[in-house]
C-alpha positions as CSV (number, residue, x, y, z in Angstrom):
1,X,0.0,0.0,0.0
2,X,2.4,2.4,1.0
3,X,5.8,3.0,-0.9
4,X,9.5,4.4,0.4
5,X,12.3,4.9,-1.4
6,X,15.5,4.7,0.3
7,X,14.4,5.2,3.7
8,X,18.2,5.7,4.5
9,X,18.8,9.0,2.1
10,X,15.4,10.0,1.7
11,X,14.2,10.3,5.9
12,X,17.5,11.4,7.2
13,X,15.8,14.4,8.4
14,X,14.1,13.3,10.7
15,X,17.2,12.2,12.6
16,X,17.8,16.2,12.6
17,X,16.7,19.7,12.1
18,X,17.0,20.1,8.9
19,X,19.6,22.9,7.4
20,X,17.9,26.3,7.7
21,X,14.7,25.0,9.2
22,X,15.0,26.6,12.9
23,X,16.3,29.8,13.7
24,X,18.8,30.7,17.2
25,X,17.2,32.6,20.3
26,X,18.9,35.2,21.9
27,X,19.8,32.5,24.3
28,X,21.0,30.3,21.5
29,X,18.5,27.7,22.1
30,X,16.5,26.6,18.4
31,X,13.2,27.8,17.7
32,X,11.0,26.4,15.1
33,X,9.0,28.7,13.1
34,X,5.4,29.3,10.8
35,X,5.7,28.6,7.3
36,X,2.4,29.4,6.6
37,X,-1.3,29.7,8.3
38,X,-3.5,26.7,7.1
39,X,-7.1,27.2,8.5
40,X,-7.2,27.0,12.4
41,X,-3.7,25.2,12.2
42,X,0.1,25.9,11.1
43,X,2.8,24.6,8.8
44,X,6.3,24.9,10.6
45,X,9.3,25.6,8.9
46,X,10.7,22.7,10.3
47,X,8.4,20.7,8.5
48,X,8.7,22.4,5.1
49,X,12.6,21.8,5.5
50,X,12.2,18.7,6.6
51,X,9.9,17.3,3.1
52,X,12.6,19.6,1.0
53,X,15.7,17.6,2.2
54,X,13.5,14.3,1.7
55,X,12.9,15.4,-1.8
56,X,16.6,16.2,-2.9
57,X,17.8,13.1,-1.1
58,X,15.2,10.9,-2.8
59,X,16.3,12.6,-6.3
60,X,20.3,12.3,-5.3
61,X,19.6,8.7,-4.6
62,X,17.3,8.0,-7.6
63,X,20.0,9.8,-10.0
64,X,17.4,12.5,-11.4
65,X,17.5,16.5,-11.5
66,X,14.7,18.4,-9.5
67,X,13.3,21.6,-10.8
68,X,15.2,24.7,-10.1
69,X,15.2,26.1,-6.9
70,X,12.5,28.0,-6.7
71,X,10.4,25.8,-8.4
72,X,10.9,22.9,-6.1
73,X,10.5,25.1,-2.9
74,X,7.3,26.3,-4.6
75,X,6.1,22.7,-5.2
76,X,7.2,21.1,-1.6
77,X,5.3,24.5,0.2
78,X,2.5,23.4,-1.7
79,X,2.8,20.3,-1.1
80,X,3.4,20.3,3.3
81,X,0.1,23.1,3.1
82,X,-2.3,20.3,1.2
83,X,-1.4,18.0,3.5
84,X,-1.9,19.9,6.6
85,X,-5.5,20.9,4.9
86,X,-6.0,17.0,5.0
87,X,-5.0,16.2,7.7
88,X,-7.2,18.6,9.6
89,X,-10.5,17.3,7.9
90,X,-9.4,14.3,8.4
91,X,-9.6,15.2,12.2
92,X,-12.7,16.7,11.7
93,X,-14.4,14.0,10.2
94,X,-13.1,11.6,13.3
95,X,-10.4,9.3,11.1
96,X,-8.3,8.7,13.5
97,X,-5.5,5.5,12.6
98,X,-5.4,2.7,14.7
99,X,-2.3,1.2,16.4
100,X,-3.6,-2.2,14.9
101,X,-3.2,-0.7,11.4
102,X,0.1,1.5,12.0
103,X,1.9,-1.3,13.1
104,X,0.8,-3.4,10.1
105,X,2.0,-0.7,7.8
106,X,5.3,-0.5,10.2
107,X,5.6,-4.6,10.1
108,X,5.7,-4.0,6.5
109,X,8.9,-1.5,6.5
110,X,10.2,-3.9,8.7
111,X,10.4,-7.0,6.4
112,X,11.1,-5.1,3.2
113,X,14.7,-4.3,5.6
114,X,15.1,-7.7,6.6
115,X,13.4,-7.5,9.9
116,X,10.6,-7.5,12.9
117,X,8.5,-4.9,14.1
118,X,10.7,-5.1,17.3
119,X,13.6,-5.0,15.4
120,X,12.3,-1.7,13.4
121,X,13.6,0.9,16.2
122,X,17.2,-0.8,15.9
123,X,17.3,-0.5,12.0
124,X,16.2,3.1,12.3
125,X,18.3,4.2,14.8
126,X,21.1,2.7,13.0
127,X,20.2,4.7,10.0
128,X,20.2,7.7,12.0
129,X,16.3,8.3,12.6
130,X,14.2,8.6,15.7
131,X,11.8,5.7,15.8
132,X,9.0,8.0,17.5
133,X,9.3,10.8,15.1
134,X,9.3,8.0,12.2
135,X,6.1,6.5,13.8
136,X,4.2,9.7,13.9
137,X,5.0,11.1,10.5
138,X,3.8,7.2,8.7
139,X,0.6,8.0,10.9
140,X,-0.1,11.2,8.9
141,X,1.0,9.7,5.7
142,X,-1.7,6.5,6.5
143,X,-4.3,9.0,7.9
144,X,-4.0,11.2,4.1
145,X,-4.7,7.7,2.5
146,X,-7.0,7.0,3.8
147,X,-8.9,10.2,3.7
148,X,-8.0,10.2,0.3
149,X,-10.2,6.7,0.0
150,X,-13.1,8.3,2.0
151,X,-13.4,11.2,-0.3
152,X,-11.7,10.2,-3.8
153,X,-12.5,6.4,-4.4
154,X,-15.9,6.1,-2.6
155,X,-17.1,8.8,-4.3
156,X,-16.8,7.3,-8.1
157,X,-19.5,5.7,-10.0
158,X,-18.8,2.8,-12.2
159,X,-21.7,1.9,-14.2
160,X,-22.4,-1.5,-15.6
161,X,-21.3,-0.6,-19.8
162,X,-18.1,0.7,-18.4
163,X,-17.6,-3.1,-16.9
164,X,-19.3,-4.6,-19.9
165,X,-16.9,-2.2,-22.3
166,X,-13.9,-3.0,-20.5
167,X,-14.6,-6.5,-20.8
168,X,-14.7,-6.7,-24.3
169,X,-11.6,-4.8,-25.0
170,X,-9.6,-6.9,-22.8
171,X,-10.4,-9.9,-24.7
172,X,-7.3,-11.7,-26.0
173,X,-5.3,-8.5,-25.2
174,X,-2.0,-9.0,-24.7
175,X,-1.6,-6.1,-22.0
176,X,-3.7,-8.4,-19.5
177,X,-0.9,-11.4,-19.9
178,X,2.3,-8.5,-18.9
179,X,3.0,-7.1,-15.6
180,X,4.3,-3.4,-16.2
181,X,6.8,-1.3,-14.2
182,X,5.7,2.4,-15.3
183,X,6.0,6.0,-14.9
184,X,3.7,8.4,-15.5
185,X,3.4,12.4,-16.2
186,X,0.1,13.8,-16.1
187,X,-1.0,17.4,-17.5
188,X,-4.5,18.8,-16.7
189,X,-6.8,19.8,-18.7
190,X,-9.0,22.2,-16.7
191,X,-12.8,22.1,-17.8
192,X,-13.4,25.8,-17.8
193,X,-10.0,26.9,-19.5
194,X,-10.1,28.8,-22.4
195,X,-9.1,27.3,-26.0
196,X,-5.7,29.3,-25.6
197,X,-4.8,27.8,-22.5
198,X,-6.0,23.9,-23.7
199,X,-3.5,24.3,-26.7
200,X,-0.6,25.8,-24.7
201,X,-1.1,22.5,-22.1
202,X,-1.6,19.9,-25.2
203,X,1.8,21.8,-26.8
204,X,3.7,21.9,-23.4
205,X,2.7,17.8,-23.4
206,X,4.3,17.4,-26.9
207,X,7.5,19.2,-26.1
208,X,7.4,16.9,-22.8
209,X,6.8,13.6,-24.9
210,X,10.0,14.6,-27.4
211,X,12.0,15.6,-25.5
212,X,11.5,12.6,-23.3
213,X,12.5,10.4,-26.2
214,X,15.4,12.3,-27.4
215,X,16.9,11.1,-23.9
216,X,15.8,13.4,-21.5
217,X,15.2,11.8,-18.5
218,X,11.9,10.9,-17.5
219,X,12.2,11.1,-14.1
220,X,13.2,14.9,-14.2
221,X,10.5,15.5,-16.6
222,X,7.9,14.4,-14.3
223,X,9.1,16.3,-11.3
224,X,9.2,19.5,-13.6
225,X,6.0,19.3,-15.1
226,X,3.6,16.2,-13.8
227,X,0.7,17.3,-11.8
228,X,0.0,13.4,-10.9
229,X,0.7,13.1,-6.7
230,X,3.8,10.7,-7.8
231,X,5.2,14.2,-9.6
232,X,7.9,14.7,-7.1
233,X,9.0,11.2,-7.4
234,X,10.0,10.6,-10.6
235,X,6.3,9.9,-11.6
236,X,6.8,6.2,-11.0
237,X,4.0,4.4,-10.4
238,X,5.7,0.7,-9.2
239,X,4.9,-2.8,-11.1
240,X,1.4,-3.7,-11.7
241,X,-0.7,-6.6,-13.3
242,X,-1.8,-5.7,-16.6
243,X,-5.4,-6.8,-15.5
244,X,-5.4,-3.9,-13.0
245,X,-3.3,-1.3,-15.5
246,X,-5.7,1.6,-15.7
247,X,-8.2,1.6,-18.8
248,X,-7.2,4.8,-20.1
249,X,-2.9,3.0,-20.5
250,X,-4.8,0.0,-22.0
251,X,-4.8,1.0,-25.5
252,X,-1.2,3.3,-24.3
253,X,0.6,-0.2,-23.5
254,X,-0.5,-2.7,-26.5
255,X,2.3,-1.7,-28.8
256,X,5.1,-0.4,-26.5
257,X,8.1,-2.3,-25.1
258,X,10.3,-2.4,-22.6
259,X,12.2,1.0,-22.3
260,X,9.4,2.5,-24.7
261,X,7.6,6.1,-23.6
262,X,4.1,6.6,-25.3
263,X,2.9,9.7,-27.1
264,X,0.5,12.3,-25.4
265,X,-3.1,10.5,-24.9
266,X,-5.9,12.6,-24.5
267,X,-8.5,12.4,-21.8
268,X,-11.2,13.8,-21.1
269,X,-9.6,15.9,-18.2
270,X,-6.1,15.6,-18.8
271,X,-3.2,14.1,-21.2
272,X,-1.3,11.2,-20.2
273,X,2.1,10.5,-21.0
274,X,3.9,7.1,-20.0
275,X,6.9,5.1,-19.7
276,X,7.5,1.0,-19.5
277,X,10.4,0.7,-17.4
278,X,10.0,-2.7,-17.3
279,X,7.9,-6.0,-18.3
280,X,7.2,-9.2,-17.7
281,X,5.1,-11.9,-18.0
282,X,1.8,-12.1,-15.5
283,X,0.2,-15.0,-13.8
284,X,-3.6,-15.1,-13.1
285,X,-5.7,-16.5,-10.1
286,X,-8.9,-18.5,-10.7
287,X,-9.9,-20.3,-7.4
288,X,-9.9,-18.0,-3.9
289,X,-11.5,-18.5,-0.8
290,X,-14.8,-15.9,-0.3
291,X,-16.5,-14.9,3.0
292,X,-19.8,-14.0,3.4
293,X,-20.5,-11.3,6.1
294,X,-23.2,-8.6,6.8
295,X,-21.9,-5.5,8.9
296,X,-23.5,-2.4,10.9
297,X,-21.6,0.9,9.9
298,X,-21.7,4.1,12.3
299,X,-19.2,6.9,10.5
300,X,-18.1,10.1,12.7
301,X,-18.9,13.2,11.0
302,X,-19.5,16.7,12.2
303,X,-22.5,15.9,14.1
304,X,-21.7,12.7,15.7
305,X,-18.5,12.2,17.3
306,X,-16.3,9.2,17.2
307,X,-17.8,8.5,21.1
308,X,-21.2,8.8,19.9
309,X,-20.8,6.5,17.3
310,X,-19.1,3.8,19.3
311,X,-21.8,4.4,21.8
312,X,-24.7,3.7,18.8
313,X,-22.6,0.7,18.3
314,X,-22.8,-1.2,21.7
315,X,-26.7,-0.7,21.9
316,X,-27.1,-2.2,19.1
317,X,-24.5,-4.9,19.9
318,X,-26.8,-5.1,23.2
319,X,-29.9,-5.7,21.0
320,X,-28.4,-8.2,19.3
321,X,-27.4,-10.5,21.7
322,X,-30.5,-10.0,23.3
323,X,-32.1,-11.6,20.3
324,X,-32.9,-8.8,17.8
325,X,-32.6,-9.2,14.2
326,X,-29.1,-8.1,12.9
327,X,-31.0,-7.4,9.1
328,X,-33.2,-5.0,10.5
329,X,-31.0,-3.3,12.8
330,X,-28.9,-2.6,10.0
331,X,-31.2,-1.2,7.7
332,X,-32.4,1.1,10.1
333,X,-28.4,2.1,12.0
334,X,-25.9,1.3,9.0
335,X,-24.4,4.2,7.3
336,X,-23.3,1.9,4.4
337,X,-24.9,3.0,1.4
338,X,-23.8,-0.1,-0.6
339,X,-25.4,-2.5,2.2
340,X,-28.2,-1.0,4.3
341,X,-31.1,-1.8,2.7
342,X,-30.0,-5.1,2.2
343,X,-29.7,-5.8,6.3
344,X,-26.1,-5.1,6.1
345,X,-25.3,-8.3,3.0
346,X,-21.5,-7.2,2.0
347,X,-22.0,-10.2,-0.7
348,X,-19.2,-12.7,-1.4
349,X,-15.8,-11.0,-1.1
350,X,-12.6,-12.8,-1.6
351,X,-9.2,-11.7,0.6
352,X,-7.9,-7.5,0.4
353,X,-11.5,-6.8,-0.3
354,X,-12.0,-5.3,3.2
355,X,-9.6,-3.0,4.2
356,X,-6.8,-4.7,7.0
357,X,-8.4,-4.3,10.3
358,X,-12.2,-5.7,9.2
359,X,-10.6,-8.4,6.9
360,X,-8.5,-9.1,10.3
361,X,-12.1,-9.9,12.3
362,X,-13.9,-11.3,9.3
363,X,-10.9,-13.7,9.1
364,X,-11.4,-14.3,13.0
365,X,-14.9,-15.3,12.9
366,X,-16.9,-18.6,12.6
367,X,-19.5,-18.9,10.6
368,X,-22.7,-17.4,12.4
369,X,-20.1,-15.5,14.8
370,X,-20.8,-12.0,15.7
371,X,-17.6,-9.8,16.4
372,X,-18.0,-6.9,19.0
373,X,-17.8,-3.4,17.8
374,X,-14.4,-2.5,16.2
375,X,-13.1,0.7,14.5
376,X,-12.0,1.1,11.4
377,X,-10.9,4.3,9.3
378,X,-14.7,4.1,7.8
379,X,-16.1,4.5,11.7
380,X,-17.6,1.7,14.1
381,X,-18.8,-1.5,13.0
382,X,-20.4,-4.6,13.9
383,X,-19.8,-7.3,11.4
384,X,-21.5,-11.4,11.5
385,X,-19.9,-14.1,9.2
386,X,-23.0,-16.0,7.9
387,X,-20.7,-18.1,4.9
388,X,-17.5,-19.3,3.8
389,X,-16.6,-21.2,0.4
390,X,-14.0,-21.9,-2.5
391,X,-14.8,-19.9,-5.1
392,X,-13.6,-20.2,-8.9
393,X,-14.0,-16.6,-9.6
394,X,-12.2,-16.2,-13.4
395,X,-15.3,-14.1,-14.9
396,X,-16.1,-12.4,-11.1
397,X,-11.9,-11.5,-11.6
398,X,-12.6,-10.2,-15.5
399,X,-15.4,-7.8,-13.7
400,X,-13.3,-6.4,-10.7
401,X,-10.3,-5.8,-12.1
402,X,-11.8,-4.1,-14.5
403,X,-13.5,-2.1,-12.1
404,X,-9.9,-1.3,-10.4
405,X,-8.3,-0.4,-13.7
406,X,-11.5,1.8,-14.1
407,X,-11.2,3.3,-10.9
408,X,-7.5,3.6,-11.3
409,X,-7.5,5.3,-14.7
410,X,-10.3,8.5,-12.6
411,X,-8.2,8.6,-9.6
412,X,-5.3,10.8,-11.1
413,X,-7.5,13.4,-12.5
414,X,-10.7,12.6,-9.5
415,X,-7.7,13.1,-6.7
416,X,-6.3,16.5,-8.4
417,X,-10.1,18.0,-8.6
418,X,-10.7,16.9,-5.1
419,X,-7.3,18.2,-3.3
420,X,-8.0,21.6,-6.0
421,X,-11.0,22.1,-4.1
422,X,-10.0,21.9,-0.9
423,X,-7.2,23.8,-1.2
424,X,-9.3,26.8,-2.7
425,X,-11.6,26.4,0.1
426,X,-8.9,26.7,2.8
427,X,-7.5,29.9,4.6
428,X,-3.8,30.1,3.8
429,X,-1.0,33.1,4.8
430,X,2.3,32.0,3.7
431,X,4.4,33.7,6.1
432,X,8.1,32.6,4.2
């Protein structure tokens, strides 16, 4: 779920201040300062210099040129503001990361550097970082994903011709039997531009795409000019099935090769440019194992608190052990959308359809078992097991991954309008 690049280079900062990020009292003690005013909260400078150091060490270690100077302090300032904007609706909304689900994420850094999640404070420390400081900033960068989930993914529509479309083209296409390793520079095309402004963006992608495969590298193109989150990366986007590619690379992909960068595609909200870095052949499931499970859902908003919510949750977890019917309750508690009116039915749903910590009682429970209220970032459930089987699930696969690769082909453009609009909606004095 979560990606870091050299977590040697790349987080050294938070070992210490980073250069020019606190200033000396009179008593030559270190005080931090404000970068900027974001809403009710603030951006320290400590934390701006802090991401900027993580950026040029990332970029030393990946062997590609950042934007000039001012640029790149432009886009980082930019970049520690959005995030603070999230990370305060996020509180607002209640979403609040679990231990449980940190320590997953941490047990995952852990064993890509050959270790434990005891052993993680050790291989930090001998790296140079604080554990504690490493722990809290992973639990903003989980809490931003996951409000980016809540407000990006959840919100997309994916109607049935899309599904039945995507089907179709995917037939005996040889994208679906490769694995890609790509990178990926996005230019928006904003709806209410005017025509001048659309053919300066659609020339600015050209000039992007040749110079790209004149020998430019990539990398430093996307950091210059990419608008995709991944920008300040390098624009890389990791290996992926070609199954779960997004739709919009599907026809991109067919005839390029390893090495190959595609010319401009045209979306409806933006262009798309992108390189195979690397390729190989895929494998494909066609048996799983699927639960069955209904749930309660009560989510935290602005009116009802995360205590409220729990509180809804264990009088309804009273009723139901005092015989009421777990169907009913549902349809008249559950905040679910998808599942309310159906008494709660989540349907069959095969393993990482849930996110970790209800997959983690799902996987707990017998069938006919009742878990008791739990949290998860979505707010408080209640969830019964009422099946289990084995599953061959080759056509159910065809129809969700196409679904992904749908959903995956809007986020880019879905997650620039959303974090546009919340940035225009938020207070912000830049005091550097």
């Amino acid at each position: 779920m979560f990606k870091f690049i050299g977590l040697g280079a790349s987080l050294t900062l938070l070992a210490a201040p980073a250069a020019g990020a606190e200033e000396l009292s009179e008593t030559g003690d270190f005080i931090d300062g404000v970068a900027a005013i974001v809403n009710e909260g603030v951006v320290l400078k400590s934390d701006y210099y802090a991401a900027l150091d993580a950026i040029r060490e990332q970029a030393r270690e990946g062997g590609f040129q950042l934007p000039p100077a001012d640029v790149l302090q432009e886009q980082v300032l930019e970049r520690v503001i959005v995030d603070e904007i999230q990370l305060q609706e996020a509180d607002r909304i209640g979403l609040n990361v679990s231990d449980q689900m940190l320590n997953e994420v941490l047990s995952n850094i852990a064993g890509n550097m050959g270790g434990t999640l005891a052993d993680l404070p050790g291989m930090l420390a001998a790296e140079g970082l604080d554990y504690q400081e490493f722990r809290r900033q992973m639990r903003k960068d989980v809490t931003i994903e996951q409000l980016r989930r809540i407000r990006v993914e959840q919100s997309m529509r994916i109607t049935p011709r899309e599904i039945e479309q995507c089907i179709a083209d995917l037939e005996n296409n040889v994208v679906v039997n490769s694995e890609y390793n790509l990178s990926h520079i996005l230019v928006t095309l904003p709806q209410s531009a005017p025509r001048e402004e659309i053919d300066e963006r659609v020339a600015l992608a050209q000039d992007i795409y040749e110079r790209a495969i004149n020998g430019e590298d990539f990398r430093q193109l996307a950091a210059r000019y990419s608008e995709s989150p991944t920008a300040l990366e390098g624009g890389t986007l990791g290996w992926m099935k070609g199954d779960e590619v997004p739709t919009v690379f599907t026809d991109i992909l067919a005839p390029l090769g390893e090495g190959d960068v595609s010319e401009p595609y045209r979306s409806a909200t933006s262009i798309h440019i992108v390189k195979v870095n690397e390729m190989r052949s895929a494998v494909q499931r066609s048996e799983i194992n699927q639960v069955r499970a209904r749930h309660i859902l009560v989510t935290p908003n602005e009116i009802i608190d995360d205590a409220t919510a729990k509180q809804r949750l264990d009088d309804a977890y009273t009723k139901l052990e005092a015989g009421d019917d777990f169907g009913e309750l549902a349809k008249l508690l559950s905040d679910d959308p998808g599942s309310a009116n159906s008494g709660g039915d989540l349907g069959w749903a095969g393993p990482g359809t849930f996110v970790p910590e209800f997959e983690s009682v799902v996987n707990d429970l017998e069938i006919g078992e009742m878990s008791e209220p739990f949290r998860s970032q979505f707010g408080w459930h209640i969830v019964e097991v009422t099946d289990r089987r084995v599953y061959d699930n080759t056509e159910d696969l065809k129809e969700q991954n196409c679904a992904n690769r749908i959903r995956a082909s809007k986020r880019d453009a879905e997650t620039q309008l959303y974090l546009r609009r919340i940035r225009d909606e938020a207070f912000v004095d830049v005091k550097m």
